[in-house]
TORPA-4810 file (N, C-alpha, C, O; in nm, 3 decimals):
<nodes>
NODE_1_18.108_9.737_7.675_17.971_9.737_7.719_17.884_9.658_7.620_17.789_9.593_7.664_X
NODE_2_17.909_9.660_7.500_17.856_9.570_7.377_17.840_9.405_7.385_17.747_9.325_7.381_X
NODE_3_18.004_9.398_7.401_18.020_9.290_7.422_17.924_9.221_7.601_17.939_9.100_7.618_X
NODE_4_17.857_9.280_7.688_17.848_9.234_7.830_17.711_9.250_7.784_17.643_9.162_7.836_X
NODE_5_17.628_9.343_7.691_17.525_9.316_7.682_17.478_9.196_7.597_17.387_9.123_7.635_X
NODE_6_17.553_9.177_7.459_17.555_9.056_7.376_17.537_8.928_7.454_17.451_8.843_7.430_X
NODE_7_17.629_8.924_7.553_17.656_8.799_7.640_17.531_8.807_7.730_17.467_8.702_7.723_X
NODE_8_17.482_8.889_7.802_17.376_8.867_7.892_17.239_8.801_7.782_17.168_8.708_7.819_X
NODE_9_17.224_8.859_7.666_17.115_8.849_7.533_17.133_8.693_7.500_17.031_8.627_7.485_X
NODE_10_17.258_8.632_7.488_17.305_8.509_7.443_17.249_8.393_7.570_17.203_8.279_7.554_X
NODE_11_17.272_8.469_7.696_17.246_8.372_7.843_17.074_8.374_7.826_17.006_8.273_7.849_X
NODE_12_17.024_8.488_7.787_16.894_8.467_7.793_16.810_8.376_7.698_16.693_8.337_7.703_X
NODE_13_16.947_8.348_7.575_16.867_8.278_7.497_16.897_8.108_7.526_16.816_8.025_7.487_X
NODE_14_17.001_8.076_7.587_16.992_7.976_7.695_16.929_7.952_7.826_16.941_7.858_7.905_X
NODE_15_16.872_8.037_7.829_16.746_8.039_7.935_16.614_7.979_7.904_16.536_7.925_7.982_X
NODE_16_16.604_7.997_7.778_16.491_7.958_7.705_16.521_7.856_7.671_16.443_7.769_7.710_X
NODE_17_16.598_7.825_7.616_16.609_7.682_7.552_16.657_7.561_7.676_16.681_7.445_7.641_X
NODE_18_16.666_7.598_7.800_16.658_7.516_7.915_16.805_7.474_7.911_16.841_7.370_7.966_X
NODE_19_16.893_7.553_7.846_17.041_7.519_7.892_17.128_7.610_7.978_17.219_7.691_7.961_X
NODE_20_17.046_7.550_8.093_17.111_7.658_8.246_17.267_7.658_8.244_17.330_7.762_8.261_X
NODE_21_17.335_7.524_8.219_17.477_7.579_8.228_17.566_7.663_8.122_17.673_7.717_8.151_X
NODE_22_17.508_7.667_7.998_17.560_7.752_7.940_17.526_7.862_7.939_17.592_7.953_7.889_X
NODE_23_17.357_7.881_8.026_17.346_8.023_8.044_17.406_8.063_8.135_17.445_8.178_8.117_X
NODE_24_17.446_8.001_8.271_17.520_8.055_8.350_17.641_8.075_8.330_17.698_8.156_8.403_X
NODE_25_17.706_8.013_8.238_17.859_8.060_8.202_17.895_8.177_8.082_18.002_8.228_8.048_X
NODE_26_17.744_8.197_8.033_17.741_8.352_7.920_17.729_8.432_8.042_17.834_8.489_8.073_X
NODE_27_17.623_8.454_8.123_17.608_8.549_8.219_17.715_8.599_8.270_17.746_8.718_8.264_X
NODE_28_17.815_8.461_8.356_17.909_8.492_8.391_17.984_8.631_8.321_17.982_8.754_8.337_X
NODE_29_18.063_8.506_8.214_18.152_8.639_8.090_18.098_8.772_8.060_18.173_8.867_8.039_X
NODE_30_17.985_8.780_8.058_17.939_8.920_8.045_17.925_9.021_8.169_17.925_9.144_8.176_X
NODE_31_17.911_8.913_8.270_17.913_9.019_8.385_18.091_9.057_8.414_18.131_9.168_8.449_X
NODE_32_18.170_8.949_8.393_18.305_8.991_8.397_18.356_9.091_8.320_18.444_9.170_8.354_X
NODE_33_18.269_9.080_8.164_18.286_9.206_8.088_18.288_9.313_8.148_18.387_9.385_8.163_X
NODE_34_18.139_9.341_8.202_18.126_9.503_8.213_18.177_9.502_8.371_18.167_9.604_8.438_X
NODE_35_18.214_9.422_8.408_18.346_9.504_8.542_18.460_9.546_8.486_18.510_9.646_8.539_X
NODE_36_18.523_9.493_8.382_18.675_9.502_8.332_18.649_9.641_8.232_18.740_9.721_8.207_X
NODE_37_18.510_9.653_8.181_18.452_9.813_8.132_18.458_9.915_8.189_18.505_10.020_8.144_X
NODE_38_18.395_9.894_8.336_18.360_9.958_8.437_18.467_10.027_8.484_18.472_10.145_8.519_X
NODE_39_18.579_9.919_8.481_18.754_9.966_8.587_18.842_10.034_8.498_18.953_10.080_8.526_X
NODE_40_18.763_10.037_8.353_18.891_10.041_8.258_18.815_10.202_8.262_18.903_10.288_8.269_X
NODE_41_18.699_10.251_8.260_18.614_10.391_8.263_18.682_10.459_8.383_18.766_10.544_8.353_X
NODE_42_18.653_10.428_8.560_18.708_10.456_8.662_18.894_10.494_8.683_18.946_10.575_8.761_X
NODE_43_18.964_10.391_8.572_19.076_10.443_8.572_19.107_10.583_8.485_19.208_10.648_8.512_X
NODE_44_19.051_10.609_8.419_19.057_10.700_8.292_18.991_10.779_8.419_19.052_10.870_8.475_X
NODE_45_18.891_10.743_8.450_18.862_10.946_8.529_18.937_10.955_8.649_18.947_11.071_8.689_X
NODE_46_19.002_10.857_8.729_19.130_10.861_8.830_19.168_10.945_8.767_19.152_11.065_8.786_X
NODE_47_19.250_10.869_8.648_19.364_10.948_8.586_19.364_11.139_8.577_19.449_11.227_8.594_X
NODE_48_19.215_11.138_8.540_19.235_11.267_8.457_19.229_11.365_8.572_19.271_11.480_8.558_X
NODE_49_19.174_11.316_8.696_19.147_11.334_8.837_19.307_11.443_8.920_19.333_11.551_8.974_X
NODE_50_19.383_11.283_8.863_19.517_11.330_8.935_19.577_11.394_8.876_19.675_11.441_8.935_X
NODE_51_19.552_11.442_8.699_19.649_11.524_8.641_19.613_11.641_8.679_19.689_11.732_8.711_X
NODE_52_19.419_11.647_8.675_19.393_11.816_8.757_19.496_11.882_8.899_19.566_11.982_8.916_X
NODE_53_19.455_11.752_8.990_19.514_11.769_9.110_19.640_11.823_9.055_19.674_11.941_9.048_X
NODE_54_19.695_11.729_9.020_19.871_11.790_8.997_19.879_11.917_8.944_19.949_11.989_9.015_X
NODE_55_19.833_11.976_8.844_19.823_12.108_8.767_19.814_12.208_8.915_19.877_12.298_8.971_X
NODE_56_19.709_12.137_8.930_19.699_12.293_9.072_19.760_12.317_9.185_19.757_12.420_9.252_X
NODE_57_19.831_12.196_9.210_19.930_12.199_9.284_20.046_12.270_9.284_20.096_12.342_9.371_X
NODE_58_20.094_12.230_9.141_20.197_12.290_9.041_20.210_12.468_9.031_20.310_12.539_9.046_X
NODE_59_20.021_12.521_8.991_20.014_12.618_8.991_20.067_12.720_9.136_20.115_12.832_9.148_X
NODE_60_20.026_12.609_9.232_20.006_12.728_9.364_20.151_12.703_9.418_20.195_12.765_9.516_X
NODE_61_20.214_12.622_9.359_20.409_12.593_9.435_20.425_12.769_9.340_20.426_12.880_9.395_X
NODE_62_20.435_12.745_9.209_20.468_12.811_9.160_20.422_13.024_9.166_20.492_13.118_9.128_X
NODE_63_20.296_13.024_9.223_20.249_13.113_9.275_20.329_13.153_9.423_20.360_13.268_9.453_X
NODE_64_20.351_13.056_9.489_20.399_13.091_9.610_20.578_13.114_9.600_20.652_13.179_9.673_X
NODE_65_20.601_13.050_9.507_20.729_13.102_9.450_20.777_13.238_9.406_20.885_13.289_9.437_X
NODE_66_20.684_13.290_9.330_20.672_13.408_9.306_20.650_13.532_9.399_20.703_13.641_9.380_X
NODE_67_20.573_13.504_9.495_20.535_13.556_9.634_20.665_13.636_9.656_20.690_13.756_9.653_X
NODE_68_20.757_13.497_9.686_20.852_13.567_9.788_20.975_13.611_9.738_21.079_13.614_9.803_X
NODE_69_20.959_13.649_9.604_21.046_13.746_9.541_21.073_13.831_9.575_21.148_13.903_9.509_X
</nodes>
């Protein structure tokens, strides 16, 4: 996220100084940053998502196992 804000700060300062194509190619990189931030955050709470799921799944096989003792 550092790095996508740095880069947007850097495009703006090519904004000013009237160098549109290098501001548009900082913008770019920084906006590519904080997607590859974004997906790398979303996978981590997938993840932690499906280990819940699984636990309780786990729990209630195992509950119903017990059941029919």
């Amino acid at each position: 996220m550092i790095l996508a804000g740095a880069c947007i700060m850097v495009a703006a300062f090519f904004l000013w100084r009237r160098d549109l194509d290098a501001a548009f190619i900082t913008a770019a990189l920084g906006l590519v940053a904080w997607f590859l931030n974004y997906r790398a955050q979303m996978k981590e709470v997938i993840a932690a998502a499906d280990i819940e799921e699984n636990s309780k799944r786990d729990e209630e096989a195992s509950y119903e196992d017990s059941d029919h003792d």
